[in-house]
C-alpha positions, 0 to 999 in steps of 0.5 A: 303626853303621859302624865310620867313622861311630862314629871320626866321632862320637868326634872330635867328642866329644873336644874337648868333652870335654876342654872340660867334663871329662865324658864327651860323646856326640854327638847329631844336634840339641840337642832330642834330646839332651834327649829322651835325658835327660829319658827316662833321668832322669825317670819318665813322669808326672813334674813337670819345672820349666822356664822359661816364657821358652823355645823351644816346641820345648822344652816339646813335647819335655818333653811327648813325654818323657810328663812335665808341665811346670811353669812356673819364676818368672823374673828379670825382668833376665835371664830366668834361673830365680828360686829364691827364688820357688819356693814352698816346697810345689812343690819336693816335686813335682817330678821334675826340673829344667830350666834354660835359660841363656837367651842364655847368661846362667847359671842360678843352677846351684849353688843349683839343683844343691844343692836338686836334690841334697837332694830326690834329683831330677835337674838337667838343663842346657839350654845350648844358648845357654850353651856357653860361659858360666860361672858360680861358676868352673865352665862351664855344664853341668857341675853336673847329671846332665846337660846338652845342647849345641847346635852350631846356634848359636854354630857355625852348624853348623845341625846337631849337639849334644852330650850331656854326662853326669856319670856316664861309667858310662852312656855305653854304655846311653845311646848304645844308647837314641841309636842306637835313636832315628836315623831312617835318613840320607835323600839328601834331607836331606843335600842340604837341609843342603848347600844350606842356607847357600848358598841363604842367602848368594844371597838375602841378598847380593841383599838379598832378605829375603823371598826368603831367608826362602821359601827357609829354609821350603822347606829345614824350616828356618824354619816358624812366621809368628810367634813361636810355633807353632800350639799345635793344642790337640785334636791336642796333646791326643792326642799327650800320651795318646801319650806317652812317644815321639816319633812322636805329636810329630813335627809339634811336634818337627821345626820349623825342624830337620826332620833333628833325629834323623837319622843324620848323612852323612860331610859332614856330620860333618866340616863340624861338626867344622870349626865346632866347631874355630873355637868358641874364636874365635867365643867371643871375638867373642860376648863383645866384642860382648856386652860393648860392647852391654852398656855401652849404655842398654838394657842391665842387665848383672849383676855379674862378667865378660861372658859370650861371650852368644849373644844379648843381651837389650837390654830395650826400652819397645817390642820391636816397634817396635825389631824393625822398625827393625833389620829395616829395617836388615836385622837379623833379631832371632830367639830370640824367646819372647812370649808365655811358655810358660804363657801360650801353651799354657795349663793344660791343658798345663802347670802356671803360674808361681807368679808370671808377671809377672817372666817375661811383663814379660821376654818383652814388653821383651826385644830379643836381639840378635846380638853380632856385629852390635854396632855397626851394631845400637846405630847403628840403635837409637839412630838410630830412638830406641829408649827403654829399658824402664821400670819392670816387675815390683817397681819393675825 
């Protein structure tokens, strides 16, 4: 790697470190990020417990890691892994875990942590949609071996990640294994990248919604007609005696972020580094709006202080019919993940909850909402006359 490229990559990985007091090595999208650890820590064959309420890009990745996902029992309040519900008797067959901080809602990581610790497995922290939440007084992705970062969401970078590690001994060997991993930096994507945002701004200044989603599916950037993916069971099936590795999953793995292991252009890097020097600003904003969506009827806020959420799931009789009157409103409502992942891929691929109504209640009811939209999208709710969601699992 280029003398130029490896300055560019440490000036990004300097904030993040002094932010989570671990050594962090910059990856060119979260979704590699986690492939890195989940190849490092876990051995082939292995059981990873993992939501079920979770980007399906997620659960390839952990199938092209050649390891067996295993549905985790969710809290129907806000989608966070439920340890008490996890028998007993699954805890010994595991290899690792997985969180998910779903919208940035923590997952309860010191109990997590600790069981993780007594059974000598690795936990491994998504927190893609938690970069800066908090929880027992430590941030998000401080308590496991490992922990990825996601700079397409709270910095609309729409490119770049982070992968934060406990062990700075391994710095080395695991920058070796990224390196080995970049596809080679294409002209074509760069400029993708580049128009992007413009593109995006065109359309939608005209109030051209469909025409602003056309554009997003001709830059790779936005592919599925719903909320999932085609599963494509028999190629799936192929792919998984494939595995470990990438190249079997590619398809799965490239939605919605066909650059996710390019080797990043000057540009690029340098427009990344200006989203990630605003992150404390735009976290302030996340949080205002979480907070004043978090005060309203949908809502069913936990105890302590607000998270700077990157979406908040507002629980709703009927998600649909909301989806459709913020979208009359032109207010896209994405992050959507109906139905969980057990339910939509089956066993053949994955083991099941051990108790999926708590996750399927929470997938079929949760509304996550943009907190910088907080105002006109409870003025919108409220206008179309938006019920809360009644009852769920165990009287919820």
């Amino acid at each position: 790697m280029a003398y130029e490229e490896v300055m560019a990559y440490e000036e990004l990985e300097a904030p993040m470190r002094e932010r989570l007091g671990r050594e962090c090595l910059y990856v060119p999208s979260c979704r590699l990020g986690l492939y890195l650890a989940l190849r490092h820590w876990c051995p082939p064959g292995g059981r990873v417990l993992m939501s079920p309420v979770n980007d399906d890009v997620i659960f390839f990745v952990v199938l092209a890691a050649g390891l067996r996902p295993v549905q985790a029992p969710l809290d129907p309040l806000d989608g966070s892994l439920d340890v008490a519900a996890v028998p007993d008797a699954l805890w010994p067959r595991l290899s690792a875990v997985l969180t998910t901080n779903l919208y940035g809602n923590p997952d309860p990581a010191p109990e997590l942590a600790a069981r993780c610790a007594r059974l000598g497995i690795p936990l491994i922290e998504d927190a893609a949609h938690a970069i800066g939440s908090e929880t027992a007084g430590r941030k998000v992705g401080t308590f496991g071996q490992a922990s990825v970062f996601s700079l397409s969401k709270h910095t609309a970078a729409k490119a770049g990640g982070f992968l934060a590690i406990a062990d700075p001994g391994l710095r080395e060997a695991l920058t070796k294994t990224r390196d080995a991993l970049l596809a080679p930096r294409r002209t074509g994507a760069e400029l993708a990248y580049w128009a992007r945002p413009y593109a995006e701004s065109a359309v939608r200044g005209l109030r051209l919604a469909p025409a602003a989603w056309a554009v997003l599916r001709m830059l790779g950037q936005q592919e599925r007609e719903d909320i999932r993916m085609p599963l494509r069971p028999e190629e799936l099936t192929h792919a998984v005696t494939a595995a470990p590795g990438l190249s079997a999953f590619h398809s799965w793995a490239r939605v919605d972020m066909h650059d996710y292991r390019a080797t990043p252009g000057r540009g690029r890097l340098a427009r990344i580094g200006r989203k990630l020097g605003r992150l404390d600003a735009v976290l302030d904003a996340h949080r205002r709006g979480a907070e004043r969506l978090l005060a309203t009827e949908w809502a069913r806020p936990r105890p302590g202080p607000v998270q700077p959420l990157f979406r908040v799931p507002l629980l709703v009789e009927d998600r649909d019919a909301a989806r459709a009157a913020l979208a009359r409103a032109r207010i896209t409502v994405g992050y959507l993940y109906d139905p969980p992942l057990d339910d939509y891929a089956g066993e053949a691929f994955t083991d099941p909850s051990p108790a999926p109504g708590p996750g399927r209640w929470f997938a079929q009811h949760a509304l996550p909402v943009d907190p910088l939209k907080a105002a006109r999208t409870i003025e919108v709710l409220r206008a179309a006359g938006v019920r809360p969601a009644r009852g769920g699992p165990a009287g919820v």
